[in-house]
N, C-alpha and C positions, 0 to 999 in steps of 0.2 A: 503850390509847392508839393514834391512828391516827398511821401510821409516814409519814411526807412524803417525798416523790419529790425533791425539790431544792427550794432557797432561792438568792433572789441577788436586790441590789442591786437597784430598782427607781427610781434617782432621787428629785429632790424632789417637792413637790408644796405649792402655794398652796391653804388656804380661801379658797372662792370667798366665803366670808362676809365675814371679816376681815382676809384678808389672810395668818392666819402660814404660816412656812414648814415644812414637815415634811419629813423624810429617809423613804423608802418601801421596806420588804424587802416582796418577792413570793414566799411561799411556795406550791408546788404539791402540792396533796392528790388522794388517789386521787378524789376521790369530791366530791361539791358542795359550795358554803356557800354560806349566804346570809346577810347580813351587813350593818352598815353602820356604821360610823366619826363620831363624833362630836368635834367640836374640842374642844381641853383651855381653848381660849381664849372662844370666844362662845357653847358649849354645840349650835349647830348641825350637822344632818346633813351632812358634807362629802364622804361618799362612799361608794356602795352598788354590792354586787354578788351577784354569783350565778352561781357560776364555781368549779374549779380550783385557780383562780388566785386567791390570797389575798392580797392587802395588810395588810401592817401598819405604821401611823405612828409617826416620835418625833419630839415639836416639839423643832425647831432654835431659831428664834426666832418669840417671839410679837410680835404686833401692837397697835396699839392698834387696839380698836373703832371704828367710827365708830358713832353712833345714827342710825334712822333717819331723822329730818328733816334731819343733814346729808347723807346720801347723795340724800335726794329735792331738796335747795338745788344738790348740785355736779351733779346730770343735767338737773334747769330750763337753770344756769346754762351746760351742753354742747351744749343742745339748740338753747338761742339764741345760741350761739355759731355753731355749725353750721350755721345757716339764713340 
């Protein structure tokens, strides 16, 4: 078993997918990971690294999905707002 250097509190952190919110501990390992986090909610990559510095997620609250054609309707609709 590899023996960890310290752990602590890393705040939250939004899927840049769907939105949920997860609570984040950052544990420090002698030595590298490489790695990547998957939501418990939309099944998407939410977050990769290669580093030390280890994160690890626990969803607080999930989200509702949105589908793609309504995210592609509310950035039409941002776009010609904006303009």
């Amino acid at each position: 078993m590899v023996r960890t250097w310290r752990s602590g509190p890393g705040g939250t952190f939004n899927c840049p997918h769907c939105g949920a919110l997860y609570a984040v501990t950052i544990t420090r390992f002698p030595t590298r990971d490489k790695d990547d986090a998957v939501c418990d909610c939309c099944h998407e990559v939410m977050a990769e690294w290669n580093d030390t510095a280890v994160p690890s997620f626990k969803l607080i609250e999930a989200r509702r999905r949105r589908m793609r054609h309504e995210r592609r309707r509310i950035r039409r609709r941002g776009s010609l707002l904006s303009r």
